[in-house]
C-alpha positions as semicolon CSV with decimal commas, in nm:
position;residue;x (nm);y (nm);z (nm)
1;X;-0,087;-2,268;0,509
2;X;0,149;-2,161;0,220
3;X;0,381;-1,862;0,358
4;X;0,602;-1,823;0,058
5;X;0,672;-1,952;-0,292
6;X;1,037;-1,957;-0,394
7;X;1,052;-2,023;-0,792
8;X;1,097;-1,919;-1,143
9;X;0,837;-1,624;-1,257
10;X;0,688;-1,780;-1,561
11;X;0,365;-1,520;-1,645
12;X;0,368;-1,185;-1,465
13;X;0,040;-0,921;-1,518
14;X;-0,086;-0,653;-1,340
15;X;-0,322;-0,845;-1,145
16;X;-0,174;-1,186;-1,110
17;X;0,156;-1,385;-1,139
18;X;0,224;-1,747;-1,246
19;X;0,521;-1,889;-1,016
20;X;0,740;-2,195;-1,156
21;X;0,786;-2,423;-0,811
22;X;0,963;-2,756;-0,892
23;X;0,714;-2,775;-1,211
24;X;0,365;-2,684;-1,036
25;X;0,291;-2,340;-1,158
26;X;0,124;-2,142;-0,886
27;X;-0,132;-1,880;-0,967
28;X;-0,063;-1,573;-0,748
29;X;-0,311;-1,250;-0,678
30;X;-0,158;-0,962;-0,664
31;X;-0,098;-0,603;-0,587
32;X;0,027;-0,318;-0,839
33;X;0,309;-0,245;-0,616
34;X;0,385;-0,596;-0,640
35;X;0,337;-0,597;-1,011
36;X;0,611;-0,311;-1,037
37;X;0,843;-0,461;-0,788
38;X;0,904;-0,841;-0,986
39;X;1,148;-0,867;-1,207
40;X;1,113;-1,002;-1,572
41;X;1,162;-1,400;-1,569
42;X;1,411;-1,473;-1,304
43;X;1,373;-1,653;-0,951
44;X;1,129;-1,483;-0,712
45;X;1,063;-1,512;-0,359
46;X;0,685;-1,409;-0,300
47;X;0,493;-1,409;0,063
48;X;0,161;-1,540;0,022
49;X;-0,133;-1,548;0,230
50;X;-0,373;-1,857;0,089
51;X;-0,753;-1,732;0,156
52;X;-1,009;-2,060;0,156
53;X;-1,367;-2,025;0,090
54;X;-1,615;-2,262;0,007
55;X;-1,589;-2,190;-0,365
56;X;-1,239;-2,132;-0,377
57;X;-0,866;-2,113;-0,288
58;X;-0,690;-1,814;-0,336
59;X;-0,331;-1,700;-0,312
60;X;-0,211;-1,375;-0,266
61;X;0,138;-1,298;-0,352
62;X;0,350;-1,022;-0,184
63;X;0,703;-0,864;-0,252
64;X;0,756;-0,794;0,104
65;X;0,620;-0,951;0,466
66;X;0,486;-0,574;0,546
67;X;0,274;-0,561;0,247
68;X;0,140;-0,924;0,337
69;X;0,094;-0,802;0,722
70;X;-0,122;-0,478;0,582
71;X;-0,308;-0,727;0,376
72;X;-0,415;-0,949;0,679
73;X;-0,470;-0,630;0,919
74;X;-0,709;-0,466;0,620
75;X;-0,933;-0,839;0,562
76;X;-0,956;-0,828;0,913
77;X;-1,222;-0,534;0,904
78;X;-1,554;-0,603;0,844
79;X;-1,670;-0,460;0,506
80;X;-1,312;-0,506;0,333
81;X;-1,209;-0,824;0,166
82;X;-0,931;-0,936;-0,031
83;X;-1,004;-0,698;-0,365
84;X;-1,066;-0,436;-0,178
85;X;-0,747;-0,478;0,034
86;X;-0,570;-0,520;-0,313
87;X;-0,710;-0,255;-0,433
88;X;-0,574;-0,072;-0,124
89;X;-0,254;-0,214;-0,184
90;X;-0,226;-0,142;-0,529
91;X;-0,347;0,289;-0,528
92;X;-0,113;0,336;-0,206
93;X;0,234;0,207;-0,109
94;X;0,229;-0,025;0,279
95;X;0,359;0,257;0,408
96;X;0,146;0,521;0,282
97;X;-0,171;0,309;0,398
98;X;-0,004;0,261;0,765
99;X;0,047;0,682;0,768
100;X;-0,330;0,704;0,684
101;X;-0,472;0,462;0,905
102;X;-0,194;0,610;1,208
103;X;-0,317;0,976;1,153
104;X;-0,686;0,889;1,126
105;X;-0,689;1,042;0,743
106;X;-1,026;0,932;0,650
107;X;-1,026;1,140;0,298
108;X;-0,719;0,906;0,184
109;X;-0,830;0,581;0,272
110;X;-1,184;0,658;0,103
111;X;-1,022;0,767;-0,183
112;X;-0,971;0,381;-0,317
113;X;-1,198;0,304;-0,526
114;X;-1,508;0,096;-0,290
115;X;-1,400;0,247;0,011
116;X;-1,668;0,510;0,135
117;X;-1,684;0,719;0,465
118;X;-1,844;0,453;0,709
119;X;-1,568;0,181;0,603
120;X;-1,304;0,438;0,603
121;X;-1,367;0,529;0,943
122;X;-1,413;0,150;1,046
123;X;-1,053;0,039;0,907
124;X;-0,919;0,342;1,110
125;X;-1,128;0,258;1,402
126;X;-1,030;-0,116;1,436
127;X;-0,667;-0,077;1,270
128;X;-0,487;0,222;1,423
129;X;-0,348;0,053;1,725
130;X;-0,269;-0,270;1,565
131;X;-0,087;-0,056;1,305
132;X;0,054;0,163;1,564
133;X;0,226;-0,185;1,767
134;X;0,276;-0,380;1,465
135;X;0,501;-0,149;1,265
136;X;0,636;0,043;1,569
137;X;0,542;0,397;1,397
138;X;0,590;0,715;1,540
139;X;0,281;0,869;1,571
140;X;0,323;1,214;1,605
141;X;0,587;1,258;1,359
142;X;0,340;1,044;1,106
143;X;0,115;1,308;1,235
144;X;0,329;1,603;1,139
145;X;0,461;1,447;0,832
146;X;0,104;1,438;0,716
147;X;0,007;1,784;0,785
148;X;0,302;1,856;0,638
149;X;0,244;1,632;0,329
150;X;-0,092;1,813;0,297
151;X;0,027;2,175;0,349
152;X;0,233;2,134;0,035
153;X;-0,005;1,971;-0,170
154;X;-0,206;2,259;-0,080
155;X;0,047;2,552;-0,200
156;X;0,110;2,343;-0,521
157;X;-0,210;2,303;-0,626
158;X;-0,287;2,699;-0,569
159;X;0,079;2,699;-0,790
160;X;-0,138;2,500;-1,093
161;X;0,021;2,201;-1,033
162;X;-0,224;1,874;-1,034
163;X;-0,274;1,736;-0,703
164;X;-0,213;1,395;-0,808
165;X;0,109;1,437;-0,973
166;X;0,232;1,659;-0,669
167;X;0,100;1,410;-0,444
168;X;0,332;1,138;-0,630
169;X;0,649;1,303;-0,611
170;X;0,580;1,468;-0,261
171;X;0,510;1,090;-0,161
172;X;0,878;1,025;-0,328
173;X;1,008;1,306;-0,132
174;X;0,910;1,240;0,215
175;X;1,007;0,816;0,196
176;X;1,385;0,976;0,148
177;X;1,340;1,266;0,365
178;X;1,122;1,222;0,673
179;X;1,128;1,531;0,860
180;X;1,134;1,742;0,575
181;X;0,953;2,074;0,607
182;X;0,709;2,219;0,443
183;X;0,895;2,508;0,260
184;X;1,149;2,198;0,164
185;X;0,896;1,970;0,062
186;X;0,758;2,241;-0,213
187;X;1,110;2,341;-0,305
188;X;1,208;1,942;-0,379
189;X;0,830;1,943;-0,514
190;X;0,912;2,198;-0,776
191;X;1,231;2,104;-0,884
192;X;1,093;1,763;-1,011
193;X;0,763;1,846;-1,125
């Protein structure tokens, strides 16, 4: 199997990047957190995970080994394959789909777009304590953190504020400030909004 491709990016696109590797250019799927993560033309180090299938070969690229480990953990649950993993990968950050699955938050992982209730439930159901050893999380302060997370959202929307724009910069917040509370996270939340 093909872990990782060390070379010069020579296409890069929201969906897919072409790596240079001693003159074979590799085709790479990948994420949008990916995407915004490469830099423009330069030597790259991607983690891949190579899918085969009678029709096909695909590689997946990565920035990171815990983007490529959620990857593998989400294609392991019946009903989600590869695009809809991507897909995963590229609405949420690894770390914001590990909190979800972690706290059982149903209504975020069905958010993504071909994820309804049933599958939701089933990546939770099979995932959380693979997630839970694999990453080493915390799970009552992922817990709290998400009530938290929510609580805020909550008292910015009532504010006017749009609940995705809040969500992006309370998301911002709480990967530099962990414990922050929920009176801090609307303060922070306001300042930047």
């Amino acid at each position: 199997m093909i872990t990782q491709i060390r070379g010069k990016l020579v296409e890069k696109n929201p969906t897919y990047a072409v790596v240079d590797c001693n003159g074979v250019g590799y085709l790479l799927h990948i994420s949008l957190q990916t995407f915004s993560s490469l830099p423009d033309q330069e030597a790259v180090v991607l983690y891949t995970h190579l899918l085969i299938r009678e029709d096909a070969h695909t590689l997946f690229g990565f920035i990171n080994k815990t983007e490529r480990e959620v990857f593998r953990l989400l294609i392991s649950v019946s009903g989600v394959g590869p695009s809809i993993a991507r897909t995963m990968l590229s609405s949420m950050t690894s770390e914001e789909i590990q909190q979800a699955i972690a706290s059982e938050n149903v209504p975020v992982i069905q958010s993504v777009k071909g994820i309804g209730a049933k599958t939701a439930q089933r990546v939770i159901v099979d995932l959380k304590d693979k997630i839970l050893k694999t990453f080493d999380l915390d799970e009552v302060s992922v817990y709290t953190n998400n009530t938290n997370k929510e609580e805020a959202l909550s008292a910015l929307e009532v504010l006017g504020f749009a609940r995705k724009q809040s969500e992006k910069v309370i998301s911002s917040i709480i990967k530099t400030q962990k414990d922050a509370s929920v009176e801090q996270l609307i303060k922070l939340a306001l300042k930047n909004l």
